[in-house]
Every structure is written in structure tokens, then in C-alpha cells.
C-alpha positions as CSV (number, residue, x, y, z in Angstrom):
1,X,63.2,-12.0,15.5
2,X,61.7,-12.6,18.9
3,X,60.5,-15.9,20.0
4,X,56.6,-13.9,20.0
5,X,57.4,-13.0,16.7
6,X,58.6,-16.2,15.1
7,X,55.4,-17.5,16.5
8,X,53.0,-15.2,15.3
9,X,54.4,-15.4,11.6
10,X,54.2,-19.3,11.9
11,X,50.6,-18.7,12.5
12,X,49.9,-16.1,9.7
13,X,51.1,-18.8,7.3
14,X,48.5,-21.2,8.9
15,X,46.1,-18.7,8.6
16,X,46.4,-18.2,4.9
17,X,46.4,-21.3,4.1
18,X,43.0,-21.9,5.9
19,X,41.6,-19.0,4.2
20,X,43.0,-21.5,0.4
21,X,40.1,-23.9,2.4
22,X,37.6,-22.0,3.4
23,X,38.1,-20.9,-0.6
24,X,37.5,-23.9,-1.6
25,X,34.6,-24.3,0.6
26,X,33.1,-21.5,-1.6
27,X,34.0,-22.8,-4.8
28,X,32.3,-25.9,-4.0
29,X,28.8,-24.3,-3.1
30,X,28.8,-21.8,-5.8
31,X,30.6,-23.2,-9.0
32,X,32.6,-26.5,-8.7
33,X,30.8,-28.8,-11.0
34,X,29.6,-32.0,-9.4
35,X,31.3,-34.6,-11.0
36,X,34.0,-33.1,-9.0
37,X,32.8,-34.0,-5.9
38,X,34.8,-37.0,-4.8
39,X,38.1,-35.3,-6.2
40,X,37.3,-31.8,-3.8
41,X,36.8,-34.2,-1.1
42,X,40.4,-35.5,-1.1
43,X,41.8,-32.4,-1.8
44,X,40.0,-30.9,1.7
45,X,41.2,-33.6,3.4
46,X,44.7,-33.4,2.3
47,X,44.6,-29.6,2.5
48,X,42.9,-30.3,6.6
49,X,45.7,-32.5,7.4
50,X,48.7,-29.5,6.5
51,X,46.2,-27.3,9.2
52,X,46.3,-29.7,11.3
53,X,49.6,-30.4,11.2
54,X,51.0,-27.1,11.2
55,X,48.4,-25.9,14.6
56,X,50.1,-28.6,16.3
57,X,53.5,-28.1,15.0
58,X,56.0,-29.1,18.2
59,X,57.1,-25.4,17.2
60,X,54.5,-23.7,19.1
61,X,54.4,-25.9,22.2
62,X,58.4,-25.6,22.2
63,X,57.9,-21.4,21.8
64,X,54.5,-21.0,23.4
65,X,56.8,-22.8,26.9
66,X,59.7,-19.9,26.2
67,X,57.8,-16.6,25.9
68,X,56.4,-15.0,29.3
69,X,52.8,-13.6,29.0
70,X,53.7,-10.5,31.2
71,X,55.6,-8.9,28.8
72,X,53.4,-9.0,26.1
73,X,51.1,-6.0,26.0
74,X,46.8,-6.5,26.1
75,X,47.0,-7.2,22.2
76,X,50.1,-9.7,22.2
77,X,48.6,-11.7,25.1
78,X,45.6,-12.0,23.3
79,X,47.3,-13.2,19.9
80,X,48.9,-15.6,22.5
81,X,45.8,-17.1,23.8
82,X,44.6,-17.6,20.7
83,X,47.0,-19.3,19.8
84,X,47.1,-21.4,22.9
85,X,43.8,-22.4,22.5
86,X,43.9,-23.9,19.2
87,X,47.3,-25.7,19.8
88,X,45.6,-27.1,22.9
89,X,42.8,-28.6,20.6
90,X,44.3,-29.4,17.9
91,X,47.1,-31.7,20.1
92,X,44.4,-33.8,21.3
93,X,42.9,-34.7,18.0
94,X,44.8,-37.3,15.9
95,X,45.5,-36.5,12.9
96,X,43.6,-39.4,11.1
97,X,40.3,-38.1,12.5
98,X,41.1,-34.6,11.0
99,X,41.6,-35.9,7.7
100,X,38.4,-38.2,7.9
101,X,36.4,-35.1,9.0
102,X,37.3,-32.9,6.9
103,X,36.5,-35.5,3.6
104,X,33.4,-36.8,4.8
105,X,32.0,-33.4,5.2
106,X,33.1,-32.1,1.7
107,X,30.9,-35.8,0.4
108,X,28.6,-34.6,2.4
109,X,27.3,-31.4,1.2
110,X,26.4,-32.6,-2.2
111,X,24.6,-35.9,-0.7
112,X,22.7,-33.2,2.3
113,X,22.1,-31.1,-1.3
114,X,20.5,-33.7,-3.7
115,X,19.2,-35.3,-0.8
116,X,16.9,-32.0,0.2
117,X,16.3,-31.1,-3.3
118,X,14.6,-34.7,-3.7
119,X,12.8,-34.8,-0.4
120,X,14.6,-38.5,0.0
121,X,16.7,-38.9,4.0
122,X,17.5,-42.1,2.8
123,X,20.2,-40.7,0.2
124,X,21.8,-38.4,3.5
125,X,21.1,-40.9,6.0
126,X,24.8,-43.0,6.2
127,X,26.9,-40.1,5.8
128,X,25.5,-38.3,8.3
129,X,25.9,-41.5,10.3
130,X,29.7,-41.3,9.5
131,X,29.8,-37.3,10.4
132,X,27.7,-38.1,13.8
133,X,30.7,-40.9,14.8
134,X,33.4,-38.8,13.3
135,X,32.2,-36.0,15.4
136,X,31.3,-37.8,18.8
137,X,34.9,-39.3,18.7
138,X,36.3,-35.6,18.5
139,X,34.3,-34.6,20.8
140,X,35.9,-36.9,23.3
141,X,39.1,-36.5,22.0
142,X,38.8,-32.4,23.3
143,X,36.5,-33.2,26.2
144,X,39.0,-32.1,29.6
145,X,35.7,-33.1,32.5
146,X,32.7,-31.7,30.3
147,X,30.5,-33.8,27.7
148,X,31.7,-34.3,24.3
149,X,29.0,-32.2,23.0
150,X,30.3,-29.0,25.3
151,X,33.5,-30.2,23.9
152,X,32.9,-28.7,20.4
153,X,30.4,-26.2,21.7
154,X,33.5,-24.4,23.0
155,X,35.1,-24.3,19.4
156,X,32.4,-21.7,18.7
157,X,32.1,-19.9,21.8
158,X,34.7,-20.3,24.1
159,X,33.7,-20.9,27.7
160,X,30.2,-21.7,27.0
161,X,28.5,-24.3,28.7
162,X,25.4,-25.8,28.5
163,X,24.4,-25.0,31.8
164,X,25.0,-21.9,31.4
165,X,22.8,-21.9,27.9
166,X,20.0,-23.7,29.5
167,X,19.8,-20.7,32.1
168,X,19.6,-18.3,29.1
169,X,17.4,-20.2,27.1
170,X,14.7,-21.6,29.3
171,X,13.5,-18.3,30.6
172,X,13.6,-16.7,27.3
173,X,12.1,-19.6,25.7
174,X,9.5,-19.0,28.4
175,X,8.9,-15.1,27.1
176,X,9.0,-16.1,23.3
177,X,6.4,-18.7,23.7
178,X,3.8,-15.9,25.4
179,X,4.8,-13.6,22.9
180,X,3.8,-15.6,20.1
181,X,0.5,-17.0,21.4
182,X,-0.6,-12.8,21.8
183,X,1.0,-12.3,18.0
184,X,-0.8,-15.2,16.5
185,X,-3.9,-13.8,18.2
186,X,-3.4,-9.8,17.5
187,X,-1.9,-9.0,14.1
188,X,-4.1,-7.9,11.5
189,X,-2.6,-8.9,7.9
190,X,-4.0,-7.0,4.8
191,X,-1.0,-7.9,2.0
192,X,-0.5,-11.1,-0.5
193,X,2.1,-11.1,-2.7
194,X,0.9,-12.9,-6.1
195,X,2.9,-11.7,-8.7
196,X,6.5,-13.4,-9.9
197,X,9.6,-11.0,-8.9
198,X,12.3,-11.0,-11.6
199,X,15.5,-12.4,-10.6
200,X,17.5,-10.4,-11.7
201,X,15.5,-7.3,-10.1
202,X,16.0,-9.0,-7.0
203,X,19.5,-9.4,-7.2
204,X,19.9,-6.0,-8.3
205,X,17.7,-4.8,-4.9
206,X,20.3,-6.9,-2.9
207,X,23.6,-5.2,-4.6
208,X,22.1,-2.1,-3.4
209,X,21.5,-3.4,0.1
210,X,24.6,-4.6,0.5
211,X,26.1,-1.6,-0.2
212,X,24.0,0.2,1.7
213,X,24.9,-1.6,5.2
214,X,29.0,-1.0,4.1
215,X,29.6,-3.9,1.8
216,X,32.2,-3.5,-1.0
217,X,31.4,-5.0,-4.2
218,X,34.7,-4.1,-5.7
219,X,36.2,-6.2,-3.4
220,X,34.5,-9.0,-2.8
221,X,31.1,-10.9,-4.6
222,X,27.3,-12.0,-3.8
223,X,27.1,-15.1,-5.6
224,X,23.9,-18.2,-5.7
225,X,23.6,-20.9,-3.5
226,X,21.0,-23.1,-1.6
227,X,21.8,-22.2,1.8
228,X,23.2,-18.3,2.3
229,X,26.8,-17.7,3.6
230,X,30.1,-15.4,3.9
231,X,33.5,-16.4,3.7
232,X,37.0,-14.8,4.1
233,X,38.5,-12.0,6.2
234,X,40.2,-8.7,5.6
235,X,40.4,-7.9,1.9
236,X,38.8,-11.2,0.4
237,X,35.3,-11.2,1.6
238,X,32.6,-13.2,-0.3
239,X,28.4,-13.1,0.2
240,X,26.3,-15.6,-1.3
241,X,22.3,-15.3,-1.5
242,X,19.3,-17.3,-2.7
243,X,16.3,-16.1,-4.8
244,X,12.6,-17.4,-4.6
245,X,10.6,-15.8,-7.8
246,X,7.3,-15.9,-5.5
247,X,9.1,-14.2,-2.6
248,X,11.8,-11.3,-3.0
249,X,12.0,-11.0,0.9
250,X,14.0,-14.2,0.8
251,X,16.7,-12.9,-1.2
252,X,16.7,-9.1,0.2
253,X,16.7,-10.4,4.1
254,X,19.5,-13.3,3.5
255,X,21.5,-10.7,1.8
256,X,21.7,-8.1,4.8
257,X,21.6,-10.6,7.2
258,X,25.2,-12.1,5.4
259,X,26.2,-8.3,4.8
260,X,26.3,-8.0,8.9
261,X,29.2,-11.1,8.9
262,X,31.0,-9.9,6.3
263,X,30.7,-6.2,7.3
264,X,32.5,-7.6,10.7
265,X,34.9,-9.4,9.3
266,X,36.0,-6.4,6.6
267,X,36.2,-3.5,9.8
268,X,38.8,-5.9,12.1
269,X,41.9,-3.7,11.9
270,X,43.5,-4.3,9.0
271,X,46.8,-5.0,10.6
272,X,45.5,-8.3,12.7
273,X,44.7,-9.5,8.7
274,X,46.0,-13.4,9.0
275,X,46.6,-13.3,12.4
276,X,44.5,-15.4,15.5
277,X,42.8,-11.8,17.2
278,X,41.7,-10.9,13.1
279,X,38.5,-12.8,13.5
280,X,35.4,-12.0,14.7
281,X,35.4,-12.8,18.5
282,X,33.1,-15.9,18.3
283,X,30.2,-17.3,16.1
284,X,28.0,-15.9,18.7
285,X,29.3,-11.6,18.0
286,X,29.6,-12.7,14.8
287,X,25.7,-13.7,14.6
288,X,25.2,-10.4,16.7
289,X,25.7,-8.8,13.9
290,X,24.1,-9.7,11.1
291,X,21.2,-10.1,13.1
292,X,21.3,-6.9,14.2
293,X,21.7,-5.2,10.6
294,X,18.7,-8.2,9.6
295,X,16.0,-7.7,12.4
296,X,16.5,-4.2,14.3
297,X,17.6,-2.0,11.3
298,X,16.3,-3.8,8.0
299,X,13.0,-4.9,9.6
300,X,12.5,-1.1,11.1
301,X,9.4,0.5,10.5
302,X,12.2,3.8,9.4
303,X,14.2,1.6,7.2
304,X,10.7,0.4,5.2
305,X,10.1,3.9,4.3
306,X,13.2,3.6,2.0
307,X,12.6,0.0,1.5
308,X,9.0,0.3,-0.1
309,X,10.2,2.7,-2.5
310,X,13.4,0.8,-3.4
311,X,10.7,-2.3,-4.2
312,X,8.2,-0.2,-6.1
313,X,10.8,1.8,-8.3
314,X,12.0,-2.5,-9.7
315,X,8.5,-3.9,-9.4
316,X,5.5,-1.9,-9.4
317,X,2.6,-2.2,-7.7
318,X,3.4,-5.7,-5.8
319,X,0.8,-6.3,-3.9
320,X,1.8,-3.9,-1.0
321,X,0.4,-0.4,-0.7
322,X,1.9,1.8,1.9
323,X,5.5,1.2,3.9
324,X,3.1,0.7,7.0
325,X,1.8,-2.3,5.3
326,X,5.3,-3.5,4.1
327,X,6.7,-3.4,7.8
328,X,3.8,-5.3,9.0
329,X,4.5,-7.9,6.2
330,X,7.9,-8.7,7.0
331,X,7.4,-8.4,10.5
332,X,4.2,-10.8,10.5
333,X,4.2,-13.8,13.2
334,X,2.4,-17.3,11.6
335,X,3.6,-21.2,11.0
336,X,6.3,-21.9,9.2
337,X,8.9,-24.6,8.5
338,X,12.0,-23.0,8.1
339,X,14.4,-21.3,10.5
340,X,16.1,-19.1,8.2
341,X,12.5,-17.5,6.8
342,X,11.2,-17.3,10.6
343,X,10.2,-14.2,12.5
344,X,11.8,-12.5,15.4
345,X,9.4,-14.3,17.5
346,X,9.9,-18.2,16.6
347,X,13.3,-18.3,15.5
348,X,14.8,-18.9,18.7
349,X,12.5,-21.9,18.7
350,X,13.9,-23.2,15.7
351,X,17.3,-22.7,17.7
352,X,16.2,-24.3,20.4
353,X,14.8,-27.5,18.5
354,X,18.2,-28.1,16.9
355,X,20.2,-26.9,19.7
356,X,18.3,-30.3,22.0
357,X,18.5,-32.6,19.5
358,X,22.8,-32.2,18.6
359,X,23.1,-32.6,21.8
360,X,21.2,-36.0,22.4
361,X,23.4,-36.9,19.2
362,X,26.6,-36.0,20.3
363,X,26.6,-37.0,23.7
364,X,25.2,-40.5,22.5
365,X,21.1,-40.3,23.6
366,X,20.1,-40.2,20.0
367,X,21.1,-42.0,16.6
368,X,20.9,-40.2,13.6
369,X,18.7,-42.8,11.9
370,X,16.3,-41.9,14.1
371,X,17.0,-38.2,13.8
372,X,14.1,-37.4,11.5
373,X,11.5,-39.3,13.5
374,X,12.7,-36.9,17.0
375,X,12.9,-34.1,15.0
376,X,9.5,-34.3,14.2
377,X,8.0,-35.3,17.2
378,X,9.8,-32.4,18.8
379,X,8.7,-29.9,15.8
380,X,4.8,-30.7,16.4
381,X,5.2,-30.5,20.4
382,X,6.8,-26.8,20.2
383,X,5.0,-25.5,17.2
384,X,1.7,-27.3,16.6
385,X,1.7,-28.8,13.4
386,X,3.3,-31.5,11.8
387,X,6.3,-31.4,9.4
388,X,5.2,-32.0,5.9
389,X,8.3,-33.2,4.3
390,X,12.1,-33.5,4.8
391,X,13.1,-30.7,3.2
392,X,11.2,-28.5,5.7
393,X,12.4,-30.8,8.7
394,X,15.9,-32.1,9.7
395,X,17.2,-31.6,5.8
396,X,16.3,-27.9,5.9
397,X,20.0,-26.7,7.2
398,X,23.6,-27.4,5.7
399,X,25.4,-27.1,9.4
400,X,25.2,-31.0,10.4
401,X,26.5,-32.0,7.0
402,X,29.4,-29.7,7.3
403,X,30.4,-31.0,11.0
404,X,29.0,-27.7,12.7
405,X,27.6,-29.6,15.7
406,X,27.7,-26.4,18.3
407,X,26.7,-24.1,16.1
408,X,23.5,-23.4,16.4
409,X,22.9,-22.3,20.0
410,X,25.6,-19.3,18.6
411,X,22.7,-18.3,16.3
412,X,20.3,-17.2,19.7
413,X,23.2,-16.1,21.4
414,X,23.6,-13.9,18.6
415,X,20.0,-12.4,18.9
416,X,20.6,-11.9,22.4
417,X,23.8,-10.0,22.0
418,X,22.4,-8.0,19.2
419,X,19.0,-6.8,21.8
420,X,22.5,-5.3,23.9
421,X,24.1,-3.8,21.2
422,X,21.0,-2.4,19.9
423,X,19.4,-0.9,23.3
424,X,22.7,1.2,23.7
425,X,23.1,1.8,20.4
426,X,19.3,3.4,20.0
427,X,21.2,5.9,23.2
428,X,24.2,6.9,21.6
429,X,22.5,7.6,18.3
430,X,19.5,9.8,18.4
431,X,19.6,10.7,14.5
432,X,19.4,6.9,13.9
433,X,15.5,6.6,12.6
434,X,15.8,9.6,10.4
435,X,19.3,7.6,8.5
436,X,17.4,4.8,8.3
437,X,14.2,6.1,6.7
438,X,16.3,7.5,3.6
439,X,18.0,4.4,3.4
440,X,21.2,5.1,5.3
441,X,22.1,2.9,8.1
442,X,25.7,3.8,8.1
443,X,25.3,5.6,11.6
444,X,24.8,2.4,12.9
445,X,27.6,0.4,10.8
446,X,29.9,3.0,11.8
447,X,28.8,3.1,15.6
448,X,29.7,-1.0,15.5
449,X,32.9,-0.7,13.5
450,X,34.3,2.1,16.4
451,X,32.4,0.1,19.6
452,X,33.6,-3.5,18.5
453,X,34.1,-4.4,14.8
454,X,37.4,-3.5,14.8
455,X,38.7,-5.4,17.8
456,X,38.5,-8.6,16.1
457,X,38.9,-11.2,18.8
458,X,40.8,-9.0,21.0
459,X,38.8,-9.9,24.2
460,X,36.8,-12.9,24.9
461,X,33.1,-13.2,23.8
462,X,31.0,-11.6,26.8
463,X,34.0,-8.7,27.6
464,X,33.5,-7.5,23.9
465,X,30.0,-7.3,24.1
466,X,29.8,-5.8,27.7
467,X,32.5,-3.4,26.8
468,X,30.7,-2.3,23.6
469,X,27.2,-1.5,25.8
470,X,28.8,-1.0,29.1
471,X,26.2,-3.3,30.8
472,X,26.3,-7.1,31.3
473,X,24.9,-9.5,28.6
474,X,21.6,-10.1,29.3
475,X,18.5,-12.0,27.5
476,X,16.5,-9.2,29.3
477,X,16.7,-6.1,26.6
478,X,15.9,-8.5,23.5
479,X,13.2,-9.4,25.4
480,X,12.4,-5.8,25.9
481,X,12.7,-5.2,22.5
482,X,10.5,-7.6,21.0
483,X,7.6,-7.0,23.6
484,X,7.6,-3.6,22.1
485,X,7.7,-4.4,18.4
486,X,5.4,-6.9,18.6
487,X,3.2,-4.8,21.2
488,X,2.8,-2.0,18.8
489,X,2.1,-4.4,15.4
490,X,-0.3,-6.4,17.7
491,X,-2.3,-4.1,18.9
């Protein structure tokens, strides 16, 4: 066995045991019974701190020093700077600070939960104190001349800066901002929905949707939870959803838009499974997608056709009458609270918001007892109305309580890569709308899993999305594409 070898199998069994975590991690959200909260929390920790241990095993230093890039081939170099990467990280943080993280975080979802559910900040307050040290100390334990903040930034995007994000985002916010101000001015809404929408109809609409955008539900699940996700890779992928009785577009949208990560993950070539390159290529593709299976396909004035008629075979008449009408709906522009519910117009906002405020906390400018108070001063200055209550303010999202600081600017990334993929993709596939108005968006699943699914994280972020669309990533054809939606539905 070569030296590239031993390393890579070394690395597989790291692998696999993070994917006994991220396991867990599901367990927790979806089943684990709460009096099991403390125990789960020592069990992460102690599971974090073999991770941890093993990613900065003196093995890898000692083989990473022996084996010589150029004779590795494009896909062995690549496993080699992955690993590289997170050997490099995980060597500057001790090992202490690991295990604290990764326990005060598993607390900390069922505090951020109860918390939310009772509209009390007090109750999520001092842990998210403890996360916000925990986090600013790793932070300056990875920071090499940046900010702690760009720090962890870079755990979900590599290379990204926030000078380079503000130049993406203060343009576009620019373009969003006059786009909502002629939406809020121009749309014509006709439809209510007043009737209750079974649950179990719901989920049953969602199965179907799922399946429909190329997830397997003999191989992996669509489970409950408060705040949507997808875990695993390769054969074990799992989808959770929520339902809202007065409002089956919660349930439907969350589920596609979670069907575009897990769709990603389950297309990598199978043999990168448990291996660094078997990943999507950063939280920011990763977001590409779903958004792009949520937004430009699901929210297509084609795929309603289908849509409508999927609704009105489980519910009847419910309150819209024609798939015009039901494209307008879930395309409408208006106030609202929550990021996740938010239109294609203002949820970059939302992004935005969260994306200033982390930083202020991480790189010491704000303290998270007064988190609430600067969220909601910020909140009423970029949307015009105050917040009424915690749960649809700064406890609305699960990502500070997990330690995700660095997330969220992934999530407008995301949209921007998607307005790439999307404009080429509309090029290459000319029979698209007429797929999509019977339901059938596998021409454009199957155009992602050739052009960069199944790459994994064989090329750095930018490189796999400018050599799935040939072109430079640019803010400009989302931009494009959302004058034109919104130009139309105004008018």
C-alpha cells in the first residue's frame, strides 16, 4: 500500500465515523426523547473529540510531508487538498475547545427549541453566550492574518472573504431593494387560502415531490422537525420537513428545496463515498442547488401546471382557481418575518441581516445579550416594520445554536450560483418547460448530475460552477432572472 493510499483509507475511517455524528445529529431533531438531552450531549462531545483527534492524527502530517503532489493525477491531488485543508484546521484547534463545542451545541438545540416555541430569549440567552465565546476563540485559533469571523467563513466556502462578499452583496442588495419597492407596488393578488390542509395529504404531496426531483425513498426518509434539513452522503441520505395545517406551501417548498441537497449529495460518484472529494464542493454549490430545484423549477409558471393539479386531486377546491393564479401565489412579494418562508425577492435580505450581525459577534463588535435588540433595530431599518416577537426575530433559525457562524452568507451565494446554473441550463435544454409542465423535472436533475453533481468536491467552489456554465460566477444573471419573473407578474 502506498503512502497516498494508507492516507486516504485513514481518512475514509474518519469519514464514517463523522457520518455515526451527523447520525446522531438526526436522531436528536427527529426522535431522541428529551430527557436525553444532557446524555446526547456528552456522547457528541466524546464522539467530536475521536474526529478531532484522528483529523490531526501526527499520521497525516508525517504522510502528507512524504507523498509528492505531482504524481498524483487531478483526482488524487484533489483528495490531497482536502485533506490538507482540514489537517491544517484541525492542528490549530485544541482539543479541549473541540470537545466544548461540540457539547454546548448539542445543549443547545433543545434550549434554541423550547426557547422559540415559548417566545422566551431569556431561556437561550447564556448558552448562546457560551457558543458565541466558544466560537470567537476558534475563530482565532484558525485565523492565519484575516478576522476570526473570516476564519470560520472559510470552513464553508473556502477562499471566501468578506471583501470579496461585500462586493457581491452590496450591488445586488442594491437591485433587490428596487425590485421589491416595484413588486410591493405592481402585483395584483386574487387568492386566500382558508381552509385546513390535512397533514397527512401534505406529506403525501411531498413524497411525491421528492421523488419527482430524483429522491429515493427506498433509500433514505423524510421525517418532522422544526427547522428542515438533510443529512448523509452516498447511500444513507435523510430529508426532514415541516407542516403548517393553514399553509401546505410550507411543507411542499421545504421538501424540494432539501430534495436539491440531498439529490447532490446521492449523484457524487459513488466511488468517492467516505472519501474528502465525496462532498458537495462547498455549502455555497450545495445551496445552489436546492435553490435551484426550489425557486427556478418548483416556482415555474410550467411546473404549477402539474402542481395545481397535484393540489386539487388531495384537496379540492382550496381556494385557488387556475395554475396562473397558483404561480402568482407562491411567487407573491409582501412582509414577512421569516427567512425560510420569504420570496425570491427579500430573501437575500434576510441573508444579508444575519450575514452583518455574526460578524459584529464574532469579530467582538456585538454581544449576544444584546443580539435581539440589533437584530431588531436592523430588521425595521431594512424592511419597514417591526419584529413582533422572538420567534419571528433572532430565535427564528437553528444555525447559531448549532455553531454555524459562516453559514449564512453560503445561503445568497447559493442563489447566485443557482441564477448561473440556471441561465445555461435554460440553453442546453430547450424541452425543459414542456418536462416541467407534466411534472417532470428530471431533464434538469439529470443536466446537474452530468455538468457538476457528480464531481463532488473535485474542484474548488468558483472552478465547479464556472466549469458547469462555462462563464464566470456572476450576481449579474440572478439578477437577470428575477427582473424578468418579477417583470412579467408585476405588470
Amino acid at each position: 500500500m502506498t503512502d497516498y493510499d494508507r492516507l486516504v483509507a485513514f481518512c475514509r475511517d474518519t469519514i464514517a465515523i463523522g457520518q455515526a455524528s451527523t447520525l446522531m445529529h438526526w436522531d436528536q431533531e427527529t426522535m431522541m426523547p428529551k430527557s436525553a438531552a444532557e446524555q446526547r450531549a456528552t456522547c457528541s462531545g466524546a464522539l467530536q473529540s475521536v474526529i478531532h483527534e484522528r483529523q490531526k492524527a501526527p499520521l497525516i502530517g508525517e504522510l502528507l510531508a512524504r507523498i509528492q503532489p505531482s504524481s498524483l493525477d487531478e483526482t488524487q491531488q484533489a483528495q490531497l487538498h482536502q485533506i490538507r485543508r482540514s489537517y491544517d484546521r484541525a492542528v490549530r484547534v485544541p482539543d479541549e475547545l473541540g470537545r466544548q463545542l461540540a457539547e454546548t451545541t448539542s445543549r443547545a438545540y433543545g434550549i434554541w427549541s423550547e426557547a422559540r416555541r415559548n417566545n422566551d430569549p431569556k431561556l437561550f440567552l447564556p448558552i448562546l453566550e457560551e457558543i458565541v465565546t466558544l466560537k470567537r476563540e476558534e475563530g482565532h485559533c484558525l485565523a492565519n492574518g484575516c478576522k476570526p469571523y473570516e476564519a470560520l467563513l472559510d470552513e464553508f466556502e473556502e477562499g471566501l472573504t468578506c471583501e470579496t462578499l461585500d462586493g457581491i452583496f452590496d450591488p445586488l442588495r442594491e437591485s433587490l431593494v428596487a425590485l421589491r419597492r416595484k413588486a410591493l407596488s405592481g402585483q395584483q393578488l386574487k387568492t386566500r387560502l382558508e381552509m385546513r390542509f390535512d397533514k397527512d395529504l401534505q406529506l403525501d404531496l411531498a413524497r411525491r415531490l421528492a421523488e419527482a426531483f430524483g429522491y429515493s425513498l427506498e433509500t433514505g426518509r423524510l421525517d418532522l422537525v422544526e427547522h428542515p434539513f438533510c443529512v448523509g452522503t452516498a447511500a444513507d441520505i435523510r430529508i426532514t420537513t415541516r407542516v403548517d395545517e393553514a399553509d401546505p406551501f410550507n411543507c411542499l417548498y421545504s421538501t424540494v428545496h432539501e430534495t436539491g441537497h440531498a439529490v447532490y449529495e446521492a449523484n457524487i460518484d459513488r466511488k468517492h463515498a467516505l472519501t474528502p472529494i465525496g462532498q458537495g464542493a462547498s455549502m455555497g454549490v450545495h445551496e445552489s442547488q436546492s435553490r435551484l430545484f426550489e425557486n427556478q423549477l418548483a416556482r415555474s409558471r410550467e411546473f404549477c401546471v402539474w402542481l395545481f393539479g397535484a393540489m386539487k386531486d388531495r384537496f379540492g377546491d382550496f381556494g385557488i382557481a387556475t395554475s396562473d393564479e397558483l404561480y402568482a401565489h407562491v411567487n407573491k412579494v409582501g412582509p414577512g418575518f421569516i427567512r425560510t418562508e420569504a420570496d425570491e425577492v427579500q430573501y437575500n435580505l434576510h441573508v444579508m441581516l444575519r450575514y452583518a450581525l455574526e460578524q459584529d459577534l464574532i469579530n467582538g463588535q456585538l454581544e449576544a445579550r444584546d443580539l435581539e435588540s440589533a437584530w431588531n433595530e436592523r430588521f425595521a431599518k431594512d424592511f419597514g416594520f417591526e419584529v413582533n416577537r422572538p420567534s419571528n426575530g433572532f430565535l427564528q433559525d437553528v444555525h447559531w445554536a448549532a455553531g454555524y457562524f459562516g453559514y449564512f452568507p453560503t445561503y445568497t451565494l447559493g442563489n447566485i450560483y443557482a441564477g448561473c446554473l440556471y441561465a445555461e441550463m435554460r440553453l442546453q435544454l430547450p424541452e425543459l418547460d414542456e418536462s416541467l409542465r407534466l411534472g417532470d423535472p428530471s431533464p434538469a436533475v439529470n443536466w446537474l448530475r452530468e455538468s457538476l453533481q457528480q464531481f463532488g468536491s473535485l474542484r474548488q467552489p468558483l472552478d465547479t460552477i464556472a466549469r458547469a456554465t462555462g462563464a464566470e460566477v456572476s450576481a449579474a444573471p440572478l439578477v437577470a432572472y428575477l427582473e424578468e419573473k418579477y417583470g412579467e407578474l408585476c405588470s
